[in-house]
C-alpha positions as CSV (number, residue, x, y, z in Angstrom):
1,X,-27.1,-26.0,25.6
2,X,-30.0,-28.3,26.7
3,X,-32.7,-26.8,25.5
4,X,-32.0,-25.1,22.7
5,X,-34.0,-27.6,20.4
6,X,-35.4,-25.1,18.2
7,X,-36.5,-25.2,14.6
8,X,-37.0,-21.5,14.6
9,X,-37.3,-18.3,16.4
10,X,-36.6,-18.2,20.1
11,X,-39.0,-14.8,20.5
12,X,-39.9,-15.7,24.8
13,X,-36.5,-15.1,25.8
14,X,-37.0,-12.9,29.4
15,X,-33.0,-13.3,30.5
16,X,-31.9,-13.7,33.7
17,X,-34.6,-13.2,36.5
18,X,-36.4,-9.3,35.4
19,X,-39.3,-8.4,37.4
20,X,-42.4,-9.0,35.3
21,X,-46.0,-8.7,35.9
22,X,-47.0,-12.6,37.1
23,X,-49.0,-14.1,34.3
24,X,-52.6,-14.5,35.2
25,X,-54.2,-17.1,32.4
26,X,-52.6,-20.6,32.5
27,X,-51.5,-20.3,28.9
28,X,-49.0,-17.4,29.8
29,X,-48.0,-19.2,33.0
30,X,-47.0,-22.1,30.4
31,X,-45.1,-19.8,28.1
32,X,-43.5,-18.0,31.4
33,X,-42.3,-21.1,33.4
34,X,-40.7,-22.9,30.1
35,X,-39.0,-19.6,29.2
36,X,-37.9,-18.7,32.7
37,X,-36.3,-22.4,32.7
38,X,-34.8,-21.6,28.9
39,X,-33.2,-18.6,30.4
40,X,-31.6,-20.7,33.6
41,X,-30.0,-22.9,31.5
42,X,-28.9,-20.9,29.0
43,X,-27.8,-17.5,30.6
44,X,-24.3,-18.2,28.6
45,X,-25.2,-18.0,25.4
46,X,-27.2,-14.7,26.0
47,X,-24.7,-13.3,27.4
48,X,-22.2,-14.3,24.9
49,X,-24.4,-12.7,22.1
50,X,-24.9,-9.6,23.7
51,X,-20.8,-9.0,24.5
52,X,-19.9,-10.2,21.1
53,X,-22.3,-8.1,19.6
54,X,-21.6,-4.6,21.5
55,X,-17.8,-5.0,21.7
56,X,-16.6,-7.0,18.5
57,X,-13.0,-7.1,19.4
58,X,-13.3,-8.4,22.3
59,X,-11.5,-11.8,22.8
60,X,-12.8,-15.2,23.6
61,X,-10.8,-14.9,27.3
62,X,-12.8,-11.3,28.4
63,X,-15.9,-12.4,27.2
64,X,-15.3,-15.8,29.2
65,X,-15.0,-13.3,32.5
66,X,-18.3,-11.8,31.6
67,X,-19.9,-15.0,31.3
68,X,-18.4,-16.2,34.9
69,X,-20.0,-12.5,36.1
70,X,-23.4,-13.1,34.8
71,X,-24.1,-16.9,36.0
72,X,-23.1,-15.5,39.2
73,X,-25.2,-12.8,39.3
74,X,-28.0,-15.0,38.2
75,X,-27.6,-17.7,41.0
76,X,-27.9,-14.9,43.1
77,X,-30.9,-13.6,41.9
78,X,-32.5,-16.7,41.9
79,X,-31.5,-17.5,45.3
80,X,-33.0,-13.9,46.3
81,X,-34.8,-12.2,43.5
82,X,-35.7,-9.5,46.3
83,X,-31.7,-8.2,46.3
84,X,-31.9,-4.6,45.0
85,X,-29.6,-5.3,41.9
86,X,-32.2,-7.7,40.6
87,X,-35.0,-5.4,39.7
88,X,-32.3,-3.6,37.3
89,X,-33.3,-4.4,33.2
90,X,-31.2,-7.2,32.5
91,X,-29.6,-4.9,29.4
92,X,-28.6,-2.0,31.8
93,X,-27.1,-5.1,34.4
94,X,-25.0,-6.2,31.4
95,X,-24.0,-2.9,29.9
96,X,-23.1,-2.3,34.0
97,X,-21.1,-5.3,33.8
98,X,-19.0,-4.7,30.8
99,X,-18.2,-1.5,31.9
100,X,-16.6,-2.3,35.4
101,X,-14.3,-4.8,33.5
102,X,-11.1,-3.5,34.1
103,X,-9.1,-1.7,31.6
104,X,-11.8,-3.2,28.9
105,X,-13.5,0.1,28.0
106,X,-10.4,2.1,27.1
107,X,-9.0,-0.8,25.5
108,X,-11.3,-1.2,23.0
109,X,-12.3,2.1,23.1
110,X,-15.8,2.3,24.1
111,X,-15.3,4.2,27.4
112,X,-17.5,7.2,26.6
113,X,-20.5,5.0,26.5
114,X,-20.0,4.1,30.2
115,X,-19.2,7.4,31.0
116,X,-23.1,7.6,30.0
117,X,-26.6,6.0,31.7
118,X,-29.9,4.6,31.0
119,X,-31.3,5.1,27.4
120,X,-28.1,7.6,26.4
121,X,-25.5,4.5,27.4
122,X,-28.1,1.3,26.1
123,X,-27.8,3.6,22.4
124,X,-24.3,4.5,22.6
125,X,-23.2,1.1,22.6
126,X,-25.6,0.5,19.8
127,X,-24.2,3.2,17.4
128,X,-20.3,1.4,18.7
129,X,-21.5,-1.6,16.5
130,X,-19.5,-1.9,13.6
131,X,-21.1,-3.7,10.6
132,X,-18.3,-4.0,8.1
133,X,-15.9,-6.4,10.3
134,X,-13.0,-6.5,8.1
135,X,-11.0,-5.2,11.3
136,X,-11.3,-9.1,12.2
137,X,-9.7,-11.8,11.5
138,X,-11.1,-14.6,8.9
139,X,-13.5,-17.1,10.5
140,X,-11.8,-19.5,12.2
141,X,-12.2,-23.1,10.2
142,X,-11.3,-26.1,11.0
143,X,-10.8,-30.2,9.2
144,X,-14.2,-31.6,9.8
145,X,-12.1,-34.4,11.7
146,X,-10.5,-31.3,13.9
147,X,-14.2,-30.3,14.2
148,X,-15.7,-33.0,15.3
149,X,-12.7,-33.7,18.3
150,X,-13.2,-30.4,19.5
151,X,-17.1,-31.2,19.7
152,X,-16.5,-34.2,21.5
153,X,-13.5,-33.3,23.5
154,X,-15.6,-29.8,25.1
155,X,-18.9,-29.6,23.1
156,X,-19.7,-26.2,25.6
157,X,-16.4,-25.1,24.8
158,X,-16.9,-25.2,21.1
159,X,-20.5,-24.0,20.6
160,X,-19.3,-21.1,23.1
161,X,-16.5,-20.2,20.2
162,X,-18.8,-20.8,17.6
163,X,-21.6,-18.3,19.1
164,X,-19.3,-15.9,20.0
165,X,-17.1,-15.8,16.9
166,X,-20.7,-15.6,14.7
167,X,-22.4,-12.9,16.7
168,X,-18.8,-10.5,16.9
169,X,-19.6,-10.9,12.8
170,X,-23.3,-10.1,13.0
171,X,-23.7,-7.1,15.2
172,X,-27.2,-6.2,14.0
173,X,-28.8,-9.4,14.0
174,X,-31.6,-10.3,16.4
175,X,-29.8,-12.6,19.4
176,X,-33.7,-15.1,19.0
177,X,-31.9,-15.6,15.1
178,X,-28.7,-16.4,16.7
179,X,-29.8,-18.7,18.9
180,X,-31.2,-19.8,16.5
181,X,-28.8,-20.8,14.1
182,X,-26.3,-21.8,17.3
183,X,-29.4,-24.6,17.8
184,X,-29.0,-25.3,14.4
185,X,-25.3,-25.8,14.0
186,X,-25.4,-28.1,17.1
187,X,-27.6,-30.6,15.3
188,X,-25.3,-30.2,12.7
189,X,-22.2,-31.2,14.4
190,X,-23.7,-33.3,16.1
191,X,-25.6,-36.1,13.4
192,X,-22.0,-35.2,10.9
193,X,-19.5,-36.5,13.7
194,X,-21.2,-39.5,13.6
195,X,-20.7,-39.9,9.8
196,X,-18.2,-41.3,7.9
197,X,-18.4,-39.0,5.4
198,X,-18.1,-36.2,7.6
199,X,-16.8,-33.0,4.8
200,X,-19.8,-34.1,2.6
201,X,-22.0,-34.5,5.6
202,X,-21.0,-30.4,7.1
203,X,-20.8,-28.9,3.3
204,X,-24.6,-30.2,2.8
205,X,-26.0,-29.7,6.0
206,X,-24.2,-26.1,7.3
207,X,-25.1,-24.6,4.1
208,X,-28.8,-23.7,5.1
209,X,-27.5,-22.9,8.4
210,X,-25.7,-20.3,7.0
211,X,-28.1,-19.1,4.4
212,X,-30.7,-18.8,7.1
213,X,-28.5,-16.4,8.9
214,X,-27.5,-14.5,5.9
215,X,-31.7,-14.2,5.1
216,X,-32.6,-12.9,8.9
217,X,-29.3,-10.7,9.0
218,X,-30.3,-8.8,5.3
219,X,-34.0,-8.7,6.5
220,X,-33.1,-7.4,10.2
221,X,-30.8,-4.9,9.3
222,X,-32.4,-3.3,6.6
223,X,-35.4,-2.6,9.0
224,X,-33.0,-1.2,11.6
225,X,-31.4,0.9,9.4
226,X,-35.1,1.7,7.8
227,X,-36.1,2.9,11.5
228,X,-32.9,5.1,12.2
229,X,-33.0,6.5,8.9
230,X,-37.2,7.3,8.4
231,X,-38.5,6.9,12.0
232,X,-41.4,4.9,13.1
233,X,-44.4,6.1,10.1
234,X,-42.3,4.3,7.2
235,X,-42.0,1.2,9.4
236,X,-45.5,1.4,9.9
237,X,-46.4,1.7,6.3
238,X,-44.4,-1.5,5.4
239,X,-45.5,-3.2,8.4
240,X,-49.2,-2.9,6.5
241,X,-48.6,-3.3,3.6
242,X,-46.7,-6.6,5.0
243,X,-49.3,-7.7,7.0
244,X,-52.5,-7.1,4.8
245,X,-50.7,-9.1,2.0
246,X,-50.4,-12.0,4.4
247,X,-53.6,-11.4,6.0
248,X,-56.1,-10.0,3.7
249,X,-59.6,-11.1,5.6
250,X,-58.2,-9.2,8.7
251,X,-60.5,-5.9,9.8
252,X,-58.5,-2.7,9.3
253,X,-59.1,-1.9,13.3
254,X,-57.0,-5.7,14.1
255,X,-54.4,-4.5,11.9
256,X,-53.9,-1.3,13.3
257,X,-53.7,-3.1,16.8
258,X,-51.2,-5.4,15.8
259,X,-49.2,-2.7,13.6
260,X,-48.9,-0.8,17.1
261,X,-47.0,-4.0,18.4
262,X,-45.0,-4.9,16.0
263,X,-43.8,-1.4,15.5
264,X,-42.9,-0.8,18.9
265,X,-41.1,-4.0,19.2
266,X,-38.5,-2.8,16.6
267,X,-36.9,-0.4,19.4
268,X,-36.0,-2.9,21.7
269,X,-34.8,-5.1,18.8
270,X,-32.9,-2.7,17.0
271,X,-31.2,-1.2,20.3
272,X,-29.9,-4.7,21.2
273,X,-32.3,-5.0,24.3
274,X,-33.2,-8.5,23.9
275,X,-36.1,-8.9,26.8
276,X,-38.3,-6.2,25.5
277,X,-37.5,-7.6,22.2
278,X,-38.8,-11.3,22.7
279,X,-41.5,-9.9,25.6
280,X,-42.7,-7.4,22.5
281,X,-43.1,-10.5,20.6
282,X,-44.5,-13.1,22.9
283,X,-47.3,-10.5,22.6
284,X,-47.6,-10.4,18.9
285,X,-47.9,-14.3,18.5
286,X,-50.1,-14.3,21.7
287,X,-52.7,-11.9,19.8
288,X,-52.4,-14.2,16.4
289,X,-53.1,-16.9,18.1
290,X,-55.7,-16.0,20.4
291,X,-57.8,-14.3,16.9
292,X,-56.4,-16.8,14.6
293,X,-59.8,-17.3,12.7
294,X,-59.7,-13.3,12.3
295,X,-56.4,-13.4,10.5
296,X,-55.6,-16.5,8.4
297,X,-57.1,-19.9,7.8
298,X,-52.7,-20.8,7.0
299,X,-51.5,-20.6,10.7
300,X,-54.3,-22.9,12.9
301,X,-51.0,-26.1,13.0
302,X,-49.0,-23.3,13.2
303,X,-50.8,-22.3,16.5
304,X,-50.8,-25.6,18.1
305,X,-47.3,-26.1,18.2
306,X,-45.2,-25.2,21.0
307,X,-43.5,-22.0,21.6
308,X,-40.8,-21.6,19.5
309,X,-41.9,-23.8,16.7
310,X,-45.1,-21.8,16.8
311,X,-43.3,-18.5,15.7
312,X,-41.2,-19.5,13.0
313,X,-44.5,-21.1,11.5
314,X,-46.1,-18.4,11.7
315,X,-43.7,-16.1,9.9
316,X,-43.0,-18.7,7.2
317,X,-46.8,-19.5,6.8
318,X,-48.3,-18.7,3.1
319,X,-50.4,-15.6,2.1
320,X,-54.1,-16.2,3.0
321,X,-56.4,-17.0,0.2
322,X,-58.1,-13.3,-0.8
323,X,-61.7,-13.2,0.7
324,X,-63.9,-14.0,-2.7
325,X,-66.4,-10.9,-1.7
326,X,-63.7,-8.5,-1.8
327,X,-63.4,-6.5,-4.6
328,X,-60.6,-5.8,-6.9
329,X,-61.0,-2.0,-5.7
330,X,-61.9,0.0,-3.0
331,X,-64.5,2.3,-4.5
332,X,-64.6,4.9,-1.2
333,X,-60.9,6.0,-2.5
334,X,-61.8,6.7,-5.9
335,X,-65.6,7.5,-6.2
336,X,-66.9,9.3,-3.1
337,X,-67.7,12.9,-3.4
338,X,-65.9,13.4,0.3
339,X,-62.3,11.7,0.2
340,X,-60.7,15.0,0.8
341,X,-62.5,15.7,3.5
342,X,-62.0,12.6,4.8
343,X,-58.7,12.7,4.2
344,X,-58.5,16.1,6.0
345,X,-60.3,14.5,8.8
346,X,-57.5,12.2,9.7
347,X,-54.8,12.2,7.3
348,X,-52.6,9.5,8.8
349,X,-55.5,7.0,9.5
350,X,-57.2,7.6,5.8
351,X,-53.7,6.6,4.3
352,X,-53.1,3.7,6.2
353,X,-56.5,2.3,5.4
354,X,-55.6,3.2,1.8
355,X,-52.3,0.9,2.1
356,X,-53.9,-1.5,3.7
357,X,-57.1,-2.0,1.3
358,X,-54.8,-1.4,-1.8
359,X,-52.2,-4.3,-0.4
360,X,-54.6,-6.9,0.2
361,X,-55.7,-6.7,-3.1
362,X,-52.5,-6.7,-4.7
363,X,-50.3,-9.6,-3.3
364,X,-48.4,-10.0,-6.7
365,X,-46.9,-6.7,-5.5
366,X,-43.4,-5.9,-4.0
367,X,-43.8,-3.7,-0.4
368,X,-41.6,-1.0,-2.4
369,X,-44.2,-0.7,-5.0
370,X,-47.4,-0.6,-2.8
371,X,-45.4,2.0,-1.2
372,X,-44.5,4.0,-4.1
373,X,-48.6,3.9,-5.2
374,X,-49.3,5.2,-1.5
375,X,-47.1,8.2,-2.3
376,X,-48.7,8.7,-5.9
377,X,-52.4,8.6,-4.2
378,X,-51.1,11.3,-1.3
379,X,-49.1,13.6,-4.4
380,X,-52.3,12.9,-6.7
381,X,-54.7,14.1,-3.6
382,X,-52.5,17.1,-2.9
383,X,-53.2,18.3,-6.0
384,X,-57.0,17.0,-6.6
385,X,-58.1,18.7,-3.7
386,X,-56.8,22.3,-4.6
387,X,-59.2,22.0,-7.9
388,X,-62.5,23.1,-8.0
389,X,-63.7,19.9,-9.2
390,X,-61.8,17.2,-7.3
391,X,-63.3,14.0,-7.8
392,X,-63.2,14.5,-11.8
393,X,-59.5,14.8,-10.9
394,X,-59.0,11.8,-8.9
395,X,-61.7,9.7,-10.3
396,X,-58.7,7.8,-12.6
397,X,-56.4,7.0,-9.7
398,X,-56.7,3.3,-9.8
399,X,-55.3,3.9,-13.6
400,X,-52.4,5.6,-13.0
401,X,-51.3,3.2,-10.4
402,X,-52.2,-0.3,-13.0
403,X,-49.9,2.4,-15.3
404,X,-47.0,3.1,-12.8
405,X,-47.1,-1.0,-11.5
406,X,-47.1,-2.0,-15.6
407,X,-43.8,0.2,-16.6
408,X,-42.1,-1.3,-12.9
409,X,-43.5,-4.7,-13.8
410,X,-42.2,-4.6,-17.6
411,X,-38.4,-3.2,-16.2
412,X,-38.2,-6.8,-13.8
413,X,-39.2,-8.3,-16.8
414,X,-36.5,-6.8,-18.9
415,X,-34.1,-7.0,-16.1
416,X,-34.8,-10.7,-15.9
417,X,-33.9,-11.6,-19.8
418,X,-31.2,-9.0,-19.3
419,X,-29.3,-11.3,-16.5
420,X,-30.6,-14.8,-18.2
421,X,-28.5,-13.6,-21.4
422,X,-25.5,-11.9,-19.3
423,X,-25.4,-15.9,-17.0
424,X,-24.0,-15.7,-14.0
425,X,-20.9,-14.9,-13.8
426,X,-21.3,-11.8,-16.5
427,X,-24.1,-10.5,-14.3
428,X,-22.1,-10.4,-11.5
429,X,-19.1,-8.4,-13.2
430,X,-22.2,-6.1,-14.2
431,X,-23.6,-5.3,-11.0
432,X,-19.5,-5.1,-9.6
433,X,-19.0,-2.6,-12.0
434,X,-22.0,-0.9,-11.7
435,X,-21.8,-0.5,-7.8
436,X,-18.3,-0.1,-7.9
437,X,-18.6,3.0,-10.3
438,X,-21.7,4.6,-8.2
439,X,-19.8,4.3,-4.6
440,X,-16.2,3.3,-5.2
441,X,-15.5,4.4,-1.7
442,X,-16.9,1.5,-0.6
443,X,-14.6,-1.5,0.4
444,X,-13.5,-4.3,-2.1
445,X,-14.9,-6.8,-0.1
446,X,-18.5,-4.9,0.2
447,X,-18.8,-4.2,-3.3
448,X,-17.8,-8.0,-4.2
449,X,-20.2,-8.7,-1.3
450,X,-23.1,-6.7,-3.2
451,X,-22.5,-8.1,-6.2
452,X,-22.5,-11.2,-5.6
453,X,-26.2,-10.7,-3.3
454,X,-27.5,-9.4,-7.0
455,X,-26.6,-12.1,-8.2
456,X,-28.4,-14.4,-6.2
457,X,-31.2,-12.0,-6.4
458,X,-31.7,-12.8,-10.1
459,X,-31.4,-16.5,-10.0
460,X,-33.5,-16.8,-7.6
461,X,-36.8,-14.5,-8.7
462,X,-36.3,-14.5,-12.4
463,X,-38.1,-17.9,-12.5
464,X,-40.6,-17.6,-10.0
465,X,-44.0,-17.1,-10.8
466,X,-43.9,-13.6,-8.7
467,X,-41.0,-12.4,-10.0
468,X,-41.5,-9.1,-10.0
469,X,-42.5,-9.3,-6.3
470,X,-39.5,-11.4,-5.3
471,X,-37.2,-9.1,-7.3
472,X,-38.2,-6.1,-6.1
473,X,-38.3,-7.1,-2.4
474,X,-34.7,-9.1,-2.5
475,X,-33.3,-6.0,-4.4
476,X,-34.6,-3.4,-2.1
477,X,-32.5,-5.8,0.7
478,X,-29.5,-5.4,-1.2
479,X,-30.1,-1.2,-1.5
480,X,-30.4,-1.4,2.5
481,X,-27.3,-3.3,3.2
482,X,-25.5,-0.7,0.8
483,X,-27.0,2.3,2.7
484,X,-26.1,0.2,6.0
485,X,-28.2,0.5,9.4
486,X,-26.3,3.5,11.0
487,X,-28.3,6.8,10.1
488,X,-24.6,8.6,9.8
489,X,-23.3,6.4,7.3
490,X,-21.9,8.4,4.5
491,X,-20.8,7.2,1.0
492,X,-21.1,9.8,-1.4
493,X,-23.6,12.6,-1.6
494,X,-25.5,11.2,-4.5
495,X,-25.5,7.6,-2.8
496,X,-26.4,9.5,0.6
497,X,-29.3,11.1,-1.0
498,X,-30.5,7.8,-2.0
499,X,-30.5,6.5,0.9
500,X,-31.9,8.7,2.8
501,X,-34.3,10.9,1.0
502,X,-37.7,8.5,-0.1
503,X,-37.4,5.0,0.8
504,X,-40.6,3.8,-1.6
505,X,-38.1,5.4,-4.3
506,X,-35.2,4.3,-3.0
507,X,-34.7,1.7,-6.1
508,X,-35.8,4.0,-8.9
509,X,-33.0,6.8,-7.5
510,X,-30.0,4.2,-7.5
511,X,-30.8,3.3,-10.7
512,X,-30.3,6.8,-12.4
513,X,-27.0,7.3,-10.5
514,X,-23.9,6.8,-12.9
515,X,-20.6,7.5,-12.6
516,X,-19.7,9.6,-9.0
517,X,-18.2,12.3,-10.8
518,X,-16.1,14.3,-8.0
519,X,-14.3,10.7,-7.0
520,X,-10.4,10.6,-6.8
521,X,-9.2,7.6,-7.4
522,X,-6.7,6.1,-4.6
523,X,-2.8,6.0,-5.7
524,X,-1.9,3.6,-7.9
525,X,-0.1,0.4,-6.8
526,X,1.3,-1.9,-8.3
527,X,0.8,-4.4,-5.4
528,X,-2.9,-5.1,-6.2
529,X,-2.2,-6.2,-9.6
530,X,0.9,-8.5,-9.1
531,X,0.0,-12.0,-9.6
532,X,1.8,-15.4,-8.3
533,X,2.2,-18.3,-9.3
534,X,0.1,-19.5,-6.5
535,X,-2.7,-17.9,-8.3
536,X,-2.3,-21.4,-10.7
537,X,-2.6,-23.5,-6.8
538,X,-6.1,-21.6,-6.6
539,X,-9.2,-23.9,-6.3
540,X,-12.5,-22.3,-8.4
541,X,-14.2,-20.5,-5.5
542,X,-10.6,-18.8,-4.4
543,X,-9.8,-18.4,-7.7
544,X,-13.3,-16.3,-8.8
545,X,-12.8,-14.0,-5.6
546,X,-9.4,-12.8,-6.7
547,X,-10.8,-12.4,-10.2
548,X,-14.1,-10.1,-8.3
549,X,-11.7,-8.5,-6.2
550,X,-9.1,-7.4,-9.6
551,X,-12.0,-6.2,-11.5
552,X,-13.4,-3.5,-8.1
553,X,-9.8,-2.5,-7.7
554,X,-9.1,-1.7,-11.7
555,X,-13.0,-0.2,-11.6
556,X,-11.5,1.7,-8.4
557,X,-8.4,3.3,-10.7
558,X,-10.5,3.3,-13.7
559,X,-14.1,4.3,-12.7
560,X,-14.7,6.2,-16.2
561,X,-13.8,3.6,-18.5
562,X,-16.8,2.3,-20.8
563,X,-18.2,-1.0,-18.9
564,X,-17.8,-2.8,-22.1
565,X,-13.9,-2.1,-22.1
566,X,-14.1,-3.5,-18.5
567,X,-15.2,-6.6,-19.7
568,X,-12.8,-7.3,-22.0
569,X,-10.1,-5.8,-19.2
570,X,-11.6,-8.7,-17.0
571,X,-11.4,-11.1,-20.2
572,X,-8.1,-10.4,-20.5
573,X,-7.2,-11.4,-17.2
574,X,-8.2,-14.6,-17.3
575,X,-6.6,-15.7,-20.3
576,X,-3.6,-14.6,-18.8
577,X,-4.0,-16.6,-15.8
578,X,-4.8,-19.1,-17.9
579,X,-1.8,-19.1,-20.1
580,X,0.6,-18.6,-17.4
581,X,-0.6,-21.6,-16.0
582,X,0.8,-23.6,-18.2
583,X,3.8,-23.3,-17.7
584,X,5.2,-26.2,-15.6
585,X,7.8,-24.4,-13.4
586,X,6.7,-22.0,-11.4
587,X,9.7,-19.5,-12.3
588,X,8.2,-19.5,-15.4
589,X,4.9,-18.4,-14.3
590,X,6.2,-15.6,-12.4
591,X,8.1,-14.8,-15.5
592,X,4.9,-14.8,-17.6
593,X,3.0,-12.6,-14.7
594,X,5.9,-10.2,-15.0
595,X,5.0,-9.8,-18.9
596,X,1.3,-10.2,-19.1
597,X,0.2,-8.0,-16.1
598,X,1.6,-4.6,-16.9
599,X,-0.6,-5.4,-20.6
600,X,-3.9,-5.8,-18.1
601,X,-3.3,-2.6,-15.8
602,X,-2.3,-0.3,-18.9
């Protein structure tokens, strides 16, 4: 992996040798010509991702065929780029590829998408994606020491495992953030081999690694599964609010330009298509860039570094200072005599302007609640226009909105010295029993999973200055892995409705759910509450997931019992471990399982 030096986003990633229009302004030549040479060099990777990702069970040997398939067709196309098969999209010649590998399709039992073609196969395959991988086996680890001799023994070898056993994991995730984090985990392995210290060098370094992943993964999939589920006009309406917040000076006409593109990239990103993904792209940073003084005074370094460092810079860059003459409201929303005719005029333009003069002003906002006070201007319009006397009726707008942000802002707050009190661990028993109680037919490990993201939710807004922003945005993440990317997803019909009925609302409905009433618990067994004495052998971290995982499963056969008798359940538990534990033979901690857990369960 030569190359792939990156400290962020690979977004120009053309793969393999597509027909493109040639470049015309030496700029783009430079962009095309270090790409196109990105792509030679690294064809395996890409291809690696893109198997992984559309046929998860897959093992390391098949995809190894598919890799051998696509270098080849790749020297041949670069030999003779004129050959018919080389003016196929690369995503169609892989998709081709995978399909003509024999017995594969029925094995793993995606044969009806390549019974299909085109568009019909390329979203087949996408809907075959599987997010909860519990169907495989745990990640593969390794003794730093066994690490590092694999690294040095076959370093292609090993970063080939390591990319493919990742991107099987992370179906949804954009292949530019895998790439990504592969670049990253070379550097890693790479600078920790040399150390002698080499557990404390990989705990410190992969870390960030990972959390970077996890980050892009949340962020990525909750837009996917924001486009399946409410189509293009909700993206849109985030994508403003997003972008107005981050660019505030920018003219409402640039935004709409840009929105256009960054919308339309989500497609080919979501679908798995990774050219028209990182082409879509190219062309977003290209227009930044190119109008930098007409969208932030943040990005100019940003701008002058090379490709991929450019991108991630971009994204990462700070809000823009607000322009000083703007005003803290837009008066031609709330005092002109003609907003419902203007609003009649054009109704999807006069909102978006609405969102977008409304978010720039408000950057201490989350994009859920600029959302929600779209929707309250549109219901608050609907019925101001049907009055004789409409702008006396929607001449206080801008107060019920300070009045709907002030009861959201006041319920983070409470939130906040709610999970301070709880600490960590109690607030993470509180949001397992909570989500375990509202969609119990959820797995273990998603619930412990959610829980746990809550957690993390909390300790990392509650003491930031916008903490209302950061909580509302992180928590709306959590909501969207919940619902899950796949429009079809079902849970429960109250969870379903959720998810699918009002995403600016989405966090207000899953707070009043309670209890699923019509659940039926799953058959007791005793199974999932005998304990071991190698509980006792269990370091902290193993230990606390077999504690998350007993309090789901009780929640599971108990769903209607008070949360506060769950918390004692869950006490209870661990001063049994604990007093087990001390017994020195392990005959006598079974003994003293044998007693204490039929006490727990009953």
């Amino acid at each position: 992996m030569k190359q792939l030096k990156l400290t962020g986003f690979i977004y120009f990633l053309f793969f393999l040798t597509e027909s493109l229009m040639l470049p015309t302004e030496l700029q783009d030549l430079d962009n095309f010509n270090i790409t196109q040479k990105f792509i030679e060099e690294n064809v395996e990777y890409i291809t690696i991702i893109t198997f992984a990702q559309y046929v998860q069970e897959a093992t390391f040997e098949e995809m190894e065929k598919l890799v051998k398939d696509m270098v080849e067709y790749k020297d041949s196309c670069m030999a003779n780029s004129m050959l018919p098969k080389c003016s196929k999209l690369p995503n169609d010649v892989l998709q081709e590829a995978i399909c003509a590998m024999e017995g594969l399709p029925q094995k793993h039992n995606f044969s009806h998408c390549c019974s299909k073609a085109d568009a019909e196969r390329r979203i087949c395959f996408f809907y075959n994606k599987k997010a909860n991988v519990g169907f495989l086996p745990p990640f593969p680890t390794l003794d730093p020491e066994e690490k590092c001799q694999a690294f040095k023994n076959n370093k292609e070898s090993f970063l080939n495992h390591f990319v493919y056993e990742v991107a099987r994991r992370n179906p949804f995730v954009f292949a530019p953030t895998l790439l990504t984090v592969a670049a990253h985990f070379e550097d890693v392995a790479t600078s920790c081999c040399e150390e002698q210290n080499k557990v404390n060098c990989f705990q410190t370094r992969a870390v960030p690694v990972m959390q970077y992943l996890k980050a892009f993964s949340s962020y990525q999939n909750n837009v996917c599964g924001t486009l399946l589920k409410f189509g293009t006009k909700i993206i849109n309406s985030i994508n403003i609010a997003i972008l107005s917040q981050k660019f505030p000076k920018i003219e409402f006409e640039e935004l709409i330009s840009l929105i256009e593109d960054v919308s339309s990239n989500y497609d080919e990103c979501c679908e798995g298509d990774v050219v028209h993904c990182i082409r879509h792209m190219s062309k977003i940073m290209n227009h930044i860039c190119s109008k930098q003084d007409a969208f932030s005074s943040k990005i100019k370094e940003c701008c002058e570094k090379k490709i991929p460092e450019r991108d991630q810079c971009i994204i990462n860059s700070n809000k823009d200072d607000r322009p000083k003459d703007l005003s803290l409201r837009e008066a031609k929303f709330t005092d002109s005599e003609n907003v419902c005719q203007e609003r009649d005029a054009d109704p999807d333009t006069f909102f978006a302007e609405f969102n977008f003069e409304y978010s720039r002003r408000h950057p201490d906002l989350s994009i859920p609640q600029l959302l929600r006070v779209v929707q309250m201007y549109k219901d608050l319009l609907r019925n101001c226009c049907n009055t004789e006397n409409p702008p006396d009726c929607y001449r206080y707008a801008e107060d019920k909105f300070n009045e709907a942000t002030e009861k959201s802002l006041k319920k983070i707050q409470q939130e906040c010295k709610h999970s301070q009190n709880l600490g960590k661990d109690g607030l993470k028993y509180h949001y397992l029993i909570r989500f375990t109680k509202i969609a119990p037919q959820l797995s273990t490990e998603e619930l412990v999973s959610l829980g746990k993201k809550m957690v993390t939710v909390f300790t990392t807004c509650c003491t930031l200055s916008e903490e209302f922003a950061c909580v509302e945005n992180l928590v709306d993440l959590v909501l969207g892995e919940l619902c899950g990317v796949n429009e079809n997803r079902t849970i429960n019909p109250a969870v379903d409705h959720c998810c699918k009925s009002n995403f600016a609302f989405r966090g207000p409905c899953f707070e009043s759910l309670t209890t699923h009433k019509t659940y039926v618990p799953p058959p007791f067994s005793q199974d999932l509450f005998t304990f071991h004495p190698d509980m006792c052998q269990s370091q902290n971290e193993e230990l606390q997931k077999k504690t998350d995982r007993f309090l789901v499963n009780i929640v599971k056969l108990k769903y209607e019992v008070a949360n506060e008798e769950l918390q004692s359940l869950l006490t209870n538990f661990g001063n049994a471990v604990e007093k087990c534990c001390k017994a020195e033979k392990d005959e006598e901690k079974l003994v003293c399982f044998n007693v204490e857990s039929p006490k727990i369960v009953t």
